[in-house]
C-alpha positions in Angstrom: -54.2 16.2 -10.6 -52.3 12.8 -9.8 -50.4 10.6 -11.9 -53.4 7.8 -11.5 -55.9 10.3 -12.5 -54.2 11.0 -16.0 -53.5 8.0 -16.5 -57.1 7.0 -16.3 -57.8 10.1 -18.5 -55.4 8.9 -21.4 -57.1 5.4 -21.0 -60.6 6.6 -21.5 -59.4 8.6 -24.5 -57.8 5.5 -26.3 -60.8 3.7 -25.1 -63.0 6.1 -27.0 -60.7 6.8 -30.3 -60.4 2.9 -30.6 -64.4 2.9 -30.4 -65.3 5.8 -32.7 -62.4 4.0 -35.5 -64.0 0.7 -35.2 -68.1 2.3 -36.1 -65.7 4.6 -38.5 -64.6 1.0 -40.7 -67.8 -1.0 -40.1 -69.8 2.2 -41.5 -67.1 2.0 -44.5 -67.8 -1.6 -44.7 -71.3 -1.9 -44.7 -71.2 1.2 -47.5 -68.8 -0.8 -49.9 -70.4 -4.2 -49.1 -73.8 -2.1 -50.0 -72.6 0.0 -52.7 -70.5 -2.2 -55.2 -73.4 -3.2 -57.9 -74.5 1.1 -58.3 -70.6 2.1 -58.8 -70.7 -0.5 -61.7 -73.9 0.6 -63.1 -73.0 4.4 -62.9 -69.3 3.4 -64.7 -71.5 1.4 -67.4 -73.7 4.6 -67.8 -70.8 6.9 -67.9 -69.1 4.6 -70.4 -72.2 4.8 -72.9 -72.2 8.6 -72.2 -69.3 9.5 -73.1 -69.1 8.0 -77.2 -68.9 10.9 -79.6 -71.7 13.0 -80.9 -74.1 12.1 -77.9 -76.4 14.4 -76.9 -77.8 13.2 -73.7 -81.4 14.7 -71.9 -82.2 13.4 -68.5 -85.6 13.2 -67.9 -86.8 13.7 -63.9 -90.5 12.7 -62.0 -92.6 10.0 -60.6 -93.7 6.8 -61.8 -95.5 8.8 -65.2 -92.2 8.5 -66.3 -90.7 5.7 -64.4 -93.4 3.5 -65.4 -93.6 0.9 -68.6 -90.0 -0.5 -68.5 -89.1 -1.0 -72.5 -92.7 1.2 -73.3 -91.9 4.1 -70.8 -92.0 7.3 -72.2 -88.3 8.1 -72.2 -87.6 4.3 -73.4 -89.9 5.4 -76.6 -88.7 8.9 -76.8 -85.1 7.7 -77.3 -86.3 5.7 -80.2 -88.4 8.1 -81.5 -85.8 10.7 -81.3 -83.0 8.9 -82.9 -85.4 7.7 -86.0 -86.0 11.0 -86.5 -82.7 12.8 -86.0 -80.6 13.3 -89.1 -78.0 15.7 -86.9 -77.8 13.8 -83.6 -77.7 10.9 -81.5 -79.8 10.9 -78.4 -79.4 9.1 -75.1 -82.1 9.2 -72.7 -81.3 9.0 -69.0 -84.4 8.4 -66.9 -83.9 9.0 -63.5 -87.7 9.2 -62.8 -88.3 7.7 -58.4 -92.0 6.4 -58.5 -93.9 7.3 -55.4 -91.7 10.4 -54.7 -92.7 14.4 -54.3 -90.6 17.1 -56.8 -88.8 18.1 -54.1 -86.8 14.5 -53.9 -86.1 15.0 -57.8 -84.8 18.8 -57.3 -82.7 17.6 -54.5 -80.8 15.1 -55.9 -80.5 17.2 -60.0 -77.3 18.5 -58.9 -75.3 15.1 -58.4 -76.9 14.0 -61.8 -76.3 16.9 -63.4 -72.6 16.1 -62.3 -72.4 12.6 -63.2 -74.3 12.5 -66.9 -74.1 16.0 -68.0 -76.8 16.2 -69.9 -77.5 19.1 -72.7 -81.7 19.3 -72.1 -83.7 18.2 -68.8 -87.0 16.9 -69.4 -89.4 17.3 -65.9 -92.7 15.7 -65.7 -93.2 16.2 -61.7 -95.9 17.4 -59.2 -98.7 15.1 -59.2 -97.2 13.6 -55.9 -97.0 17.2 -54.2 -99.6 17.2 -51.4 -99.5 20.4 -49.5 -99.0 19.5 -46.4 -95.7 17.4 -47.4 -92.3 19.3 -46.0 -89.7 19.9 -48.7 -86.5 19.1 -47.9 -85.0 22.2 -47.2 -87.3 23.7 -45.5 -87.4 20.9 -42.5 -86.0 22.0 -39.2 -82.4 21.1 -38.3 -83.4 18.4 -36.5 -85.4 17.0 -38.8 -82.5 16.9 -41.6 -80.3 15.6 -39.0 -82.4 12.5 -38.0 -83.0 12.1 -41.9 -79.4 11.8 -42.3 -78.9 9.9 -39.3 -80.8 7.2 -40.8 -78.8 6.8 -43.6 -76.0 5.7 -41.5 -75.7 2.1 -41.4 -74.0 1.9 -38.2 -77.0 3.6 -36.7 -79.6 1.3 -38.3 -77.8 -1.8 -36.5 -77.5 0.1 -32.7 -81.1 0.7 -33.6 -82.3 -2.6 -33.9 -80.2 -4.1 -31.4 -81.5 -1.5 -29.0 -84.8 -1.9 -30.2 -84.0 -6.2 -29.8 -83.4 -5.5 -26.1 -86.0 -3.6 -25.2 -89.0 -4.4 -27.1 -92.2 -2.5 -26.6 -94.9 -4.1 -24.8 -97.8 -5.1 -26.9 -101.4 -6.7 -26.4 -102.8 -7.3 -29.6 -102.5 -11.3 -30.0 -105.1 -11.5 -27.5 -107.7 -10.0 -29.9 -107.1 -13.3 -32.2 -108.5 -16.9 -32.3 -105.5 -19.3 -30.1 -105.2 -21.7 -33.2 -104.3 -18.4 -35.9 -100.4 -18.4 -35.4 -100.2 -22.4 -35.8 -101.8 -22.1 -39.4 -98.1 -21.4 -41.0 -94.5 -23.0 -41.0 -92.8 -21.5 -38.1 -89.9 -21.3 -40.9 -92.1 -18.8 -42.7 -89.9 -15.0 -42.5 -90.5 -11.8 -43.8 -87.7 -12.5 -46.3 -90.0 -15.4 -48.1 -92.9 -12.8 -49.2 -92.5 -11.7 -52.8 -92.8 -7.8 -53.4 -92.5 -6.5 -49.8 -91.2 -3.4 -50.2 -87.7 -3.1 -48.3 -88.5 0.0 -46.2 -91.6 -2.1 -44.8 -89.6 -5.0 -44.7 -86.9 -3.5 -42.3 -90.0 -2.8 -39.9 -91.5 -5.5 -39.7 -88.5 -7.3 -38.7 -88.1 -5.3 -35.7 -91.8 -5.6 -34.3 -92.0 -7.5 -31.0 -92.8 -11.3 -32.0 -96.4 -11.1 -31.2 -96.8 -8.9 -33.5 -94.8 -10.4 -36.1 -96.3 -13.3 -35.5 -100.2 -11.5 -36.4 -98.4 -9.6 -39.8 -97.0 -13.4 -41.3 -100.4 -15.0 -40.8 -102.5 -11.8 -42.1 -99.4 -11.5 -45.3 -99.9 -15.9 -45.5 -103.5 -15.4 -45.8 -103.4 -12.9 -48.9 -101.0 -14.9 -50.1 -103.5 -17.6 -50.2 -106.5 -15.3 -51.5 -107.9 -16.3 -48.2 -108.7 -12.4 -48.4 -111.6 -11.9 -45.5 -109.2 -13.4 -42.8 -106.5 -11.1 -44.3 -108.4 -8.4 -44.0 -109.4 -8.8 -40.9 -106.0 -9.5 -39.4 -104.9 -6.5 -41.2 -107.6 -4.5 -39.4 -107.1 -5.0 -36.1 -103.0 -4.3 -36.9 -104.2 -1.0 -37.8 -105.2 0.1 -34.2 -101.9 -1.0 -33.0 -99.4 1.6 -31.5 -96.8 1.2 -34.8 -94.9 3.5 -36.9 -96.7 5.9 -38.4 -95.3 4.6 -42.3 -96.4 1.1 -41.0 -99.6 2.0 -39.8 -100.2 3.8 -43.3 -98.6 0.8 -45.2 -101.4 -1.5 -43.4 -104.6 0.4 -43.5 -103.6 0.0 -47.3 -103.1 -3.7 -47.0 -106.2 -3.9 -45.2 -108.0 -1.7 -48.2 -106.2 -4.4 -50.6 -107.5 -7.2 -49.3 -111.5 -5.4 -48.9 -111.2 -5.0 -52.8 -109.8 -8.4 -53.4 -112.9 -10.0 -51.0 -115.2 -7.1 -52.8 -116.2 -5.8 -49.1 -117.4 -2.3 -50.1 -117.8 -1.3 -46.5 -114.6 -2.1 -45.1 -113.4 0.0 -48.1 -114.8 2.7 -47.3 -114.2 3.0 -43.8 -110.2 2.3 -45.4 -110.6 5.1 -48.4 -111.9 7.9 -45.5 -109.2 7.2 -43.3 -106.9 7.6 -46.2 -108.5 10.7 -47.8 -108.7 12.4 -44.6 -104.8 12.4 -44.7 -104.3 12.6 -48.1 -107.1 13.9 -50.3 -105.1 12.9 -53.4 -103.4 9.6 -52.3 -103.2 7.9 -55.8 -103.3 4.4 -54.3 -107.1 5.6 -53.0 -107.7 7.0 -57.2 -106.5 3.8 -58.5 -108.5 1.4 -56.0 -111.8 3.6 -56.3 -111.4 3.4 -59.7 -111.0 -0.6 -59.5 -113.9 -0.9 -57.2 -116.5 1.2 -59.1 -115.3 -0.5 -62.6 -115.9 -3.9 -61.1 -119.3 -3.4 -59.7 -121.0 -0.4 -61.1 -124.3 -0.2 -59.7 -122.9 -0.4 -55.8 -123.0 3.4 -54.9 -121.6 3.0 -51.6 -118.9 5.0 -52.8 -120.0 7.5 -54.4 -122.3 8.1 -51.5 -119.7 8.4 -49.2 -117.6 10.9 -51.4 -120.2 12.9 -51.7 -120.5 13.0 -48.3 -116.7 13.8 -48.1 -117.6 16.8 -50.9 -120.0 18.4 -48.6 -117.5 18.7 -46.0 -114.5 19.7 -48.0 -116.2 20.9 -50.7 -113.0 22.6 -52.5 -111.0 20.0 -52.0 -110.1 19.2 -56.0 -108.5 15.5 -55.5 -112.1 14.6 -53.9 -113.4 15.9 -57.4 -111.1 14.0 -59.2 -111.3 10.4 -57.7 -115.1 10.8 -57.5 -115.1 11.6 -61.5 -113.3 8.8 -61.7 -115.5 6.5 -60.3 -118.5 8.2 -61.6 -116.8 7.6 -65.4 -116.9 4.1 -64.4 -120.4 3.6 -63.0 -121.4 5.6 -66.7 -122.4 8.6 -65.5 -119.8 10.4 -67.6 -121.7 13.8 -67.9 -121.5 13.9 -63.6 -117.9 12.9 -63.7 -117.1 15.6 -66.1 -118.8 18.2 -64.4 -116.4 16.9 -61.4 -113.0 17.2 -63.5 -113.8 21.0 -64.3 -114.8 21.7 -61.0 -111.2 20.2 -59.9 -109.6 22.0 -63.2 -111.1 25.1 -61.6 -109.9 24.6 -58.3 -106.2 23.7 -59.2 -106.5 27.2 -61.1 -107.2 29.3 -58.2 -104.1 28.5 -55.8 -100.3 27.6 -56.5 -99.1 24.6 -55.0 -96.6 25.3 -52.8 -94.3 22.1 -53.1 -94.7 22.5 -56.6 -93.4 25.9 -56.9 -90.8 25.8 -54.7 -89.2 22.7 -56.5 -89.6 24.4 -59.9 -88.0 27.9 -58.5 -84.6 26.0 -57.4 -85.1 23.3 -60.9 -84.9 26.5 -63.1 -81.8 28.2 -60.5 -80.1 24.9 -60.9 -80.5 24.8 -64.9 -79.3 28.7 -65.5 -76.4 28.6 -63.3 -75.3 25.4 -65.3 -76.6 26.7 -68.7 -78.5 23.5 -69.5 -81.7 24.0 -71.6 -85.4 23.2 -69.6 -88.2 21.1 -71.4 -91.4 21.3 -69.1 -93.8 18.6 -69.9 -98.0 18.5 -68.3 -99.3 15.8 -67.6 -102.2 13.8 -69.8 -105.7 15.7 -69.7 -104.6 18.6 -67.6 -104.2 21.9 -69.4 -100.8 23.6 -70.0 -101.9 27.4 -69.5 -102.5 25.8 -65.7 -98.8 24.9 -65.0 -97.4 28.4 -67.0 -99.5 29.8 -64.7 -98.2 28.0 -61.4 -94.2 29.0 -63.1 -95.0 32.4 -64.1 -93.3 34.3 -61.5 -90.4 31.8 -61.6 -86.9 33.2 -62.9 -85.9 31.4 -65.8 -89.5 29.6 -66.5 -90.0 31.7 -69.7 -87.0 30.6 -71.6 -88.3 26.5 -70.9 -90.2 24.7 -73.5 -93.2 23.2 -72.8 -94.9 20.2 -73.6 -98.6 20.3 -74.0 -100.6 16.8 -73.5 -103.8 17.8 -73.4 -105.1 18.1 -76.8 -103.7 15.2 -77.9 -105.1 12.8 -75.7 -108.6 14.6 -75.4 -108.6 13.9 -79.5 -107.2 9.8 -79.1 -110.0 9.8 -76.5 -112.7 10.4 -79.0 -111.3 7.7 -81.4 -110.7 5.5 -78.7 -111.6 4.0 -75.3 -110.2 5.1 -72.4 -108.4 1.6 -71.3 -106.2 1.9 -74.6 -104.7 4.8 -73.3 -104.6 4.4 -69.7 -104.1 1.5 -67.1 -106.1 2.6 -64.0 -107.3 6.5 -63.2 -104.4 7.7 -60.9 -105.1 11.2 -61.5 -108.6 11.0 -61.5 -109.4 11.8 -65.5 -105.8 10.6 -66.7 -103.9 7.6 -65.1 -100.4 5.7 -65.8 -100.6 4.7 -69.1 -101.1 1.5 -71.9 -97.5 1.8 -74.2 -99.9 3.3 -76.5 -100.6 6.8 -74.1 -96.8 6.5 -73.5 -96.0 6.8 -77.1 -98.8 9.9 -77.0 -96.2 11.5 -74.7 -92.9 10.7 -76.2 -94.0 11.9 -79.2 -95.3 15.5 -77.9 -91.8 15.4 -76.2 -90.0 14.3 -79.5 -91.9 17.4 -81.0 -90.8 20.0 -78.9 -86.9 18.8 -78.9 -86.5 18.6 -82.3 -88.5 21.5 -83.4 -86.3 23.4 -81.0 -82.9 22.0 -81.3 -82.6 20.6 -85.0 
């Protein structure tokens, strides 16, 4: 090998060391530039924490527990606890990720179990378990490593700069009137539209600008309640070649604005799309509900989840949002028979998510000797999750939180819109503060009956 050779070899080395220490600073920048306000908050939590004679329970799930800011569940179970507690003071930590399977709570317990140590763990979680979800570790290797991957900042920005520079072709302005695009400011950005959620937001800004020139006018028009054009904008996006969470993200937009211009058949042909995919999508419960409470006698709906019945007949989240609607059209006896029917159904399999999340949430708890507190959800029966955890090591020492009774009693003394907001689960939904206090109180119960 010659002198010029080598040379050339040690060149392209430095080249490439200077190259991979430059991505290695910019990622470090973009995580400190990214990550200053949640080190303060966790030093602020960690501060509280650690005063004398805490005793601190983190509390895990979806948005039943994330939901009510100051009326949440764990808000009112710290207040309920500490008025009642002549031994202790309580902290609550709620670390509850709306929208998000039991799998994502599992998989991050550890770190929080690190960072707050917390003497109980409260877990109110499965409702967002659909079977054919993936928990995390059971993806394949490349799946975790693309997941990961995208958590790299560095890798975002190649992304869209490779993305920038060769943008897909696309067709779709064609299918739109000439005049559409001139109808708002050509300062109008993604940025501008309140309550876009960021993972959306990200990809929409990398869309060709045909396209992003169809998603700010359909987005203006709802913003203007002009909700026919939006919808219609919305649904010819939908047979666009997009991302798949995009494409999801708009047939729900495009369901949105249906309900807002009351078009019963556009919802429809939305809801089936959705069900088909997801035959528990809570967004689908909690518009079905809307739509059958704001015009009862249109059966549209019902009709075509019947028709969805006959064809998945043991499908239970079919059962439920179909009870749902029926309880709001008045045919409560129907929508009853329904719930059981679901009830029945959820009895006679184990969901495997669900399962699989509680095996390692016990694991985690009896290797760190941290005490369990199981909680069911509103109007669903306890005996039915003992039964999903009974093979589980380290299920029989939890305590469980029964909240079935209770509300099925507040129900007879009270309508069901003082208790609940909408009918997410089918016969229970998020709740009023009043159904959240029904909760913190069953919680309350169990932890000071068991600890004090």
């Amino acid at each position: 090998m010659d002198k010029n050779t080598k040379q050339q070899e040690r060149n392209s080395l430095r080249a490439l060391l200077r190259v991979i220490l430059f991505l290695a600073f910019l990622e470090l920048f973009f995580y400190i530039d990214g990550g200053l306000s949640i080190i303060l908050q966790d030093y602020q939590n960690r501060y509280k924490l650690n005063q004398e004679n805490t005793f601190r329970i983190l509390c895990i799930g979806e948005s039943m527990s994330y939901d009510g800011e100051n009326f949440s569940y764990p808000t009112q179970l710290e207040t309920i606890l500490n008025a009642r507690s002549q031994k202790h003071h309580f902290k609550i930590i709620n670390k509850a990720i709306p929208g998000e399977g039991s799998d994502v709570a599992v998989q991050r317990l550890n770190s929080w179990i690190e960072e707050y140590h917390p003497h109980i763990v409260v877990a109110m979680m499965g409702i967002n378990d659909y079977v054919d979800s993936v928990p995390f570790d059971k993806k394949t290797w490349p799946q975790k490593f693309l997941g990961l991957l995208d958590n790299v900042r560095v890798y975002k920005v190649a992304k869209t700069l490779v993305k920038d520079a060769f943008p897909q072709k696309q067709t779709l302005e064609k299918d739109f009137p000439s005049n559409t695009a001139r109808q708002i400011q050509a300062t109008q950005s993604f940025g501008q539209i309140k309550s876009l959620p960021d993972i959306i937001e990200e990809k929409l800004k990398k869309l060709p600008p045909d396209l992003t020139r169809v998603y700010l006018v359909a987005l203006f028009h709802e913003g203007k309640k002009h909700y026919e054009a939006a919808s219609f904008l919305f649904q010819k996006l939908t047979e666009a070649n997009l991302d798949p969470v995009l494409t999801e993200w708009t047939f729900q937009k495009w369901g949105d604005t249906a309900c807002e211009s009351k078009n019963y058949t556009e919802y429809v042909k939305v809801m089936r799309h959705k069900l088909e995919k997801n035959p528990e999508d809570p967004w689908v419960a909690e518009q079905t509900w809307r739509m059958c409470r704001d015009n009862p006698k249109d059966q549209e709906i019902v009709e075509a989840l019947n028709d969805l019945i006959k064809t998945h007949p043991n499908t239970r989240g079919l059962h439920d949002i179909l009870g749902g609607c029926l309880a709001e059209t008045g045919q409560k006896a129907e929508a009853e028979k329904h719930w059981a029917k679901a009830e029945e159904l959820r009895g006679l399999g184990k969901n495997p998510i669900t399962h699989i999340s509680f095996t390692k949430f016990f694991s985690i708890l009896k290797q760190k000797d941290i005490t369990a507190v199981v909680v069911q959800y509103p109007m669903r029966s306890l005996s039915l999750l003992k039964n999903l955890l009974e093979d589980i090591d380290g299920a029989s020492e939890a305590h469980y939180v029964d909240n079935n009774s209770s509300f099925r009693e507040a129900l007879k003394r009270g309508s069901y819109s003082e208790y609940f907001k909408d009918r997410a689960g089918g016969n229970f939904g998020h709740c009023t503060p009043k159904g959240y206090r029904i909760i913190a109180n069953n919680v309350a119960n169990v932890i000071l009956k068991s600890f004090e």
